[in-house]
KEBAVEX-687379 format. One record per residue: residue number from 1; residue in three letters; x, y, z of N, C-alpha, C in turn. Coordinates in Angstrom, 3 decimals. Example, Ala and Ser with C-alpha at 12.3 -4.5 7.8 and 13.67 -1.06 7.14 Angstrom:
2
R     i    aa        n.x        n.y        n.z       ca.x       ca.y       ca.z        c.x        c.y        c.z
R     1   ALA     13.190     -5.690      7.800     12.300     -4.500      7.800     13.200     -3.300      7.800
R     2   SER     12.850     -2.250      7.080     13.670     -1.060      7.140     12.900      0.030      7.870
***
This chain:
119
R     i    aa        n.x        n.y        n.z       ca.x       ca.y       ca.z        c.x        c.y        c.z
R     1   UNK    171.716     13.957    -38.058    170.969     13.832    -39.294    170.300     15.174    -39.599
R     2   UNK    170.778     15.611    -41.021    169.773     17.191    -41.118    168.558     16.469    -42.010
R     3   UNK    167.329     17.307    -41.527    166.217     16.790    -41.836    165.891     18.185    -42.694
R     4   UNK    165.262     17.688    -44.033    164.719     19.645    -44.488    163.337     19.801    -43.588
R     5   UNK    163.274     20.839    -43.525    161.672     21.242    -42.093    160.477     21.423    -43.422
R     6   UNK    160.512     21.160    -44.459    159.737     20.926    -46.163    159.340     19.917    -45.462
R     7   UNK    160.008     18.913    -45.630    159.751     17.569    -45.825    159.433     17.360    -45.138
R     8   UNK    159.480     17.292    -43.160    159.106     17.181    -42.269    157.493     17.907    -42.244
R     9   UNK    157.510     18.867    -42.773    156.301     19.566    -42.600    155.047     18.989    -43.601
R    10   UNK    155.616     18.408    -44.775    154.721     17.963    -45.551    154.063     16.697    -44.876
R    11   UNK    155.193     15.608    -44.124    154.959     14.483    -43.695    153.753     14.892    -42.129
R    12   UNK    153.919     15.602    -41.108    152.730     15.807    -40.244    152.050     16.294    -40.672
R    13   UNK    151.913     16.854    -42.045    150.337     17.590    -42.516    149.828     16.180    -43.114
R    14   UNK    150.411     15.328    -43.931    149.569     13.795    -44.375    149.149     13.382    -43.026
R    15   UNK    149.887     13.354    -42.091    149.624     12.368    -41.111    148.496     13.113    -40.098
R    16   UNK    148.564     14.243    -39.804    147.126     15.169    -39.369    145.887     15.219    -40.228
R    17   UNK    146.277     15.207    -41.481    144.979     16.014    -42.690    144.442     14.310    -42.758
R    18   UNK    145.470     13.203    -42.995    144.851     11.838    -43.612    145.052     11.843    -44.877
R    19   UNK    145.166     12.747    -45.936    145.613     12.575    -47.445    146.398     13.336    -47.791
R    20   UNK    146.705     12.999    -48.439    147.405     13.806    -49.694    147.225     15.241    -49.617
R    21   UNK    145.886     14.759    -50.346    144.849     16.060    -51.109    145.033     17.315    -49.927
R    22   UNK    144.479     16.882    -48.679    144.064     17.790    -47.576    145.452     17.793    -47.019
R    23   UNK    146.578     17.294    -46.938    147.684     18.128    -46.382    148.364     19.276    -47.551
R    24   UNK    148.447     18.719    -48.730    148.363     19.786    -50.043    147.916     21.260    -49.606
R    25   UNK    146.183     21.014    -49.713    145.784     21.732    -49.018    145.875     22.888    -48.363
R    26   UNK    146.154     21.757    -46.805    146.731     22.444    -45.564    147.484     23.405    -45.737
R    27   UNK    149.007     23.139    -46.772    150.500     23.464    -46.796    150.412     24.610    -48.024
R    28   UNK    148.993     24.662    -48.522    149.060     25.548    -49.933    150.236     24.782    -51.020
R    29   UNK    150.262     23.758    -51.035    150.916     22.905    -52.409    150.079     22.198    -53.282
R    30   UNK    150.861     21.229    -53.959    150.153     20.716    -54.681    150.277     19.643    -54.280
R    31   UNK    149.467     18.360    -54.379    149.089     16.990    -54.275    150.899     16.239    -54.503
R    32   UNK    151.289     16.443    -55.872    152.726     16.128    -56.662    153.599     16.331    -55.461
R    33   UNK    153.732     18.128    -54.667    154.321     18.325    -54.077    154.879     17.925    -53.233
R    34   UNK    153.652     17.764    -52.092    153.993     16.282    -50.478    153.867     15.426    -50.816
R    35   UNK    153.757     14.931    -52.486    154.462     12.940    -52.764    155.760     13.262    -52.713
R    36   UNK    156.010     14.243    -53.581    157.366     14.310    -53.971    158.510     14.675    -52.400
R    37   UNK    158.211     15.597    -51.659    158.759     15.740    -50.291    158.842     14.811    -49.691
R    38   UNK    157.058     14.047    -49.417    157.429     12.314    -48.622    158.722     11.468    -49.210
R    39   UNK    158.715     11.718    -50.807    159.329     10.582    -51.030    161.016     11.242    -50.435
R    40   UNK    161.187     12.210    -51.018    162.804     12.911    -50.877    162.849     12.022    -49.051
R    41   UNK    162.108     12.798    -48.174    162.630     12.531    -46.947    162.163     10.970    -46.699
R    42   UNK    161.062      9.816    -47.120    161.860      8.346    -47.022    163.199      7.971    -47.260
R    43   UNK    163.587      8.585    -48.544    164.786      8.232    -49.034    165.887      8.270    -48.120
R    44   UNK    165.820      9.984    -47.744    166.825     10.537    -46.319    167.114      9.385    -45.160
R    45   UNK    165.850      9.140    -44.896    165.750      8.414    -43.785    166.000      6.715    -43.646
R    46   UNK    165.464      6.074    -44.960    165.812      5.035    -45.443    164.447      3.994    -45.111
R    47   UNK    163.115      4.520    -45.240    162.398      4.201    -44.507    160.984      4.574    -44.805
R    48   UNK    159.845      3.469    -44.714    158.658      4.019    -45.398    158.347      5.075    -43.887
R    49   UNK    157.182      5.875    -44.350    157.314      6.705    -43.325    155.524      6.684    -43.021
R    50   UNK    154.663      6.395    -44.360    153.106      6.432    -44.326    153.114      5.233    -44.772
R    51   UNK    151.954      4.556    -44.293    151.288      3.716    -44.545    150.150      4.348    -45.927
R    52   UNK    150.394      4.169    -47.042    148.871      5.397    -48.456    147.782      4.400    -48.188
R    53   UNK    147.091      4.983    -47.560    145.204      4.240    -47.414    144.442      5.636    -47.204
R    54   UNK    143.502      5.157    -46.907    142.039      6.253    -46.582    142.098      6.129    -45.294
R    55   UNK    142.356      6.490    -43.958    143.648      7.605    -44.259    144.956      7.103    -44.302
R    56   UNK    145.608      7.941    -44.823    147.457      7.654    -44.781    146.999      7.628    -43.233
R    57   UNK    147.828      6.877    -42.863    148.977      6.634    -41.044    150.470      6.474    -41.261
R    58   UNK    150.769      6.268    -40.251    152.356      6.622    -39.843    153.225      5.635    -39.573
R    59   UNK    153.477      5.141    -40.054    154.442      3.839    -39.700    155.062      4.236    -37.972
R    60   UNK    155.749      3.278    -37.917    156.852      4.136    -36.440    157.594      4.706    -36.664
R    61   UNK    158.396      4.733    -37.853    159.207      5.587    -38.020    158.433      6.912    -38.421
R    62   UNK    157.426      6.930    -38.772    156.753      8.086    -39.597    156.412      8.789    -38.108
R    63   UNK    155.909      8.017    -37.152    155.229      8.854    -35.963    156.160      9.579    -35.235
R    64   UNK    157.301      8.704    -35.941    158.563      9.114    -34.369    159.314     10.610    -35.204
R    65   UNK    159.336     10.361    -36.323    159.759     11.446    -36.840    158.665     13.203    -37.068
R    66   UNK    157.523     12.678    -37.132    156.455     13.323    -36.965    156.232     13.976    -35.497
R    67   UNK    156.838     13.137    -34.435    156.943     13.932    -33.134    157.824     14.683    -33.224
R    68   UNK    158.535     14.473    -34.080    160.400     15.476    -33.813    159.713     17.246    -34.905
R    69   UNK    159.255     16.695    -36.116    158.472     17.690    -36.607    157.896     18.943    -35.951
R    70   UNK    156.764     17.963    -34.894    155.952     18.653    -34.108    156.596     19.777    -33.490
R    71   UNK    157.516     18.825    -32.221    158.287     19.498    -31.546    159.591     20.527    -31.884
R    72   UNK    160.102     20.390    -33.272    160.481     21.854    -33.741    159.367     23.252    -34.079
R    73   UNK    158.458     22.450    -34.447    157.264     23.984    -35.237    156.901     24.012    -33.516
R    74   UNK    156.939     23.709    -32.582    156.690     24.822    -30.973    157.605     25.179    -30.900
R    75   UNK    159.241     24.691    -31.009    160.017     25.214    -30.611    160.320     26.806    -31.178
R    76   UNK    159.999     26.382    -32.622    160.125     27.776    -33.323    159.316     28.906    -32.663
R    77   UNK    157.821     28.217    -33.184    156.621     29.418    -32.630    157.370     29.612    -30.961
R    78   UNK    157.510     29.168    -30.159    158.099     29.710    -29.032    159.388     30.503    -29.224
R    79   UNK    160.105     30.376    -29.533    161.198     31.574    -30.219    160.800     32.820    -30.398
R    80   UNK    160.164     32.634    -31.754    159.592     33.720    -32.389    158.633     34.548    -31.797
R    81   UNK    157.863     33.936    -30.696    157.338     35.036    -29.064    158.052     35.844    -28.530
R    82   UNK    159.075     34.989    -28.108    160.707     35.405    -27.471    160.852     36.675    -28.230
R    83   UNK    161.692     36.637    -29.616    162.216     37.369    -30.056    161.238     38.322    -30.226
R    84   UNK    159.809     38.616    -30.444    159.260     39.492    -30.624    158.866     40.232    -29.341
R    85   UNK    159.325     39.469    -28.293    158.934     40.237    -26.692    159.778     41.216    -26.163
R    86   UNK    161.169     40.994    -27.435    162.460     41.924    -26.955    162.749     42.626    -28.136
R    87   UNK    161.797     42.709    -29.056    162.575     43.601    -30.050    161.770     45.332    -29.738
R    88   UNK    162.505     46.100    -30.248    161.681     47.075    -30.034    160.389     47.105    -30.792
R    89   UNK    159.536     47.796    -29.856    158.094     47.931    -30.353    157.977     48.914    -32.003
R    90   UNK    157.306     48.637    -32.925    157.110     49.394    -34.008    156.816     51.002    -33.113
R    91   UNK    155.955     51.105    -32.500    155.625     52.599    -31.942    156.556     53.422    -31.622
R    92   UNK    157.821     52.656    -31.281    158.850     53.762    -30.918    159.184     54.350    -31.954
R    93   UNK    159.656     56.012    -31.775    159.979     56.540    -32.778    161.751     56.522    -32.967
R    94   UNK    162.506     56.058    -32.266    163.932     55.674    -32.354    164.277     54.110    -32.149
R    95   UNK    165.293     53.633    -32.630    165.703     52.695    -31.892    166.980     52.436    -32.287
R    96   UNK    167.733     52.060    -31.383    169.505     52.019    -32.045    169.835     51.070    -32.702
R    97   UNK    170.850     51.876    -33.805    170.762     51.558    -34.964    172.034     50.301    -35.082
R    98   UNK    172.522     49.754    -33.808    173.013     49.066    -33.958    174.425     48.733    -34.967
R    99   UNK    174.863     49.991    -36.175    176.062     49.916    -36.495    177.257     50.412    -35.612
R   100   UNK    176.946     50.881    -34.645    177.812     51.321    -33.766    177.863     51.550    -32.387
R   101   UNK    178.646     52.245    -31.572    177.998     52.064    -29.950    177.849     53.131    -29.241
R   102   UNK    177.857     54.578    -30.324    177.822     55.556    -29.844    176.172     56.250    -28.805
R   103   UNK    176.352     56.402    -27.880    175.553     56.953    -26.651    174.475     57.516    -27.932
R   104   UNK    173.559     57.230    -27.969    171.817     58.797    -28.411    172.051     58.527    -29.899
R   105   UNK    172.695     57.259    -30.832    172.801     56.588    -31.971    171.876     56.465    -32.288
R   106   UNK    170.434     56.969    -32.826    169.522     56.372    -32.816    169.022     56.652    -34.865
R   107   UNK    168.027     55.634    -34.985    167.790     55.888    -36.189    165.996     55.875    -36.154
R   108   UNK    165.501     56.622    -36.927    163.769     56.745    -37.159    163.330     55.623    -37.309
R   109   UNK    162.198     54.931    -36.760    161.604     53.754    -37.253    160.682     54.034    -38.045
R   110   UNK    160.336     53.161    -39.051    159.496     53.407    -40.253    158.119     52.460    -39.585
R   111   UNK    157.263     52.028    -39.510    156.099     51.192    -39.358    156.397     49.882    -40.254
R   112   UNK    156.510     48.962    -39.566    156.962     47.557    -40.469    158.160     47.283    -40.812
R   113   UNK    159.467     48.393    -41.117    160.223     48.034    -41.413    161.548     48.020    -40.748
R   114   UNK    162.424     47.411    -40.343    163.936     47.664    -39.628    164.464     48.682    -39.487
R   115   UNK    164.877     48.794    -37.781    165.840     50.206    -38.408    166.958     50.118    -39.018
R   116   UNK    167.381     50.777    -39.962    168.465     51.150    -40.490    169.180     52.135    -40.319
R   117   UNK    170.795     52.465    -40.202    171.257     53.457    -39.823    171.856     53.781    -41.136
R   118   UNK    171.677     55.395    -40.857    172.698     55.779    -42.146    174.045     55.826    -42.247
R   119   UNK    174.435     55.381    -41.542    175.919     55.458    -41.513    176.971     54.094    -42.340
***
């Protein structure tokens, strides 16, 4: 089942924040927005997913899918450690430029931005 990570993300911010309003909020959207996402991904799923009260809660399907949520946004943020533990550091002033495999290939690093090779 592909899930959009929108919709997933809108649904644990209701179910953390308790409304609407405050997962909106949370997510920098609008109120319209995570109705409109909840509703797309019930549909997906075939399945109410919140209980709408003061506060929204989670049905079982809402919690169970809300754990799967969870557990992608660590999986990511753990990645994205990863990958930043092996990329080269901005401070270096070379780093290979990766179009090719020639020995001392190297291209200038700019501060913030990729190296690029001229070639």
């Amino acid at each position: 089942m592909n899930l959009d990570p929108q919709q997933l993300a809108a649904l644990c911010a209701i179910l953390r924040c308790g409304t609407f309003d405050a997962a909106a909020a949370d997510l920098g959207l609008t109120q319209s927005a995570i109705s409109q996402r909840l509703k797309a991904l019930e549909t997906r799923v075939g399945a109410q997913l919140v209980h709408r009260g003061q506060p929204s809660t989670g049905t079982a399907a809402g919690l169970r899918l809300a754990a799967h949520g969870d557990q992608i946004a660590l999986l990511e943020a753990q990645l994205a450690r990863q990958i930043t533990g092996l990329a080269p550091r901005a401070a270096d002033p070379a780093a290979p430029c990766g179009q090719c495999r020639q020995p001392g290939h190297l291209v200038a690093r700019r501060p913030g931005r990729a190296a690029r090779s001229p070639v």
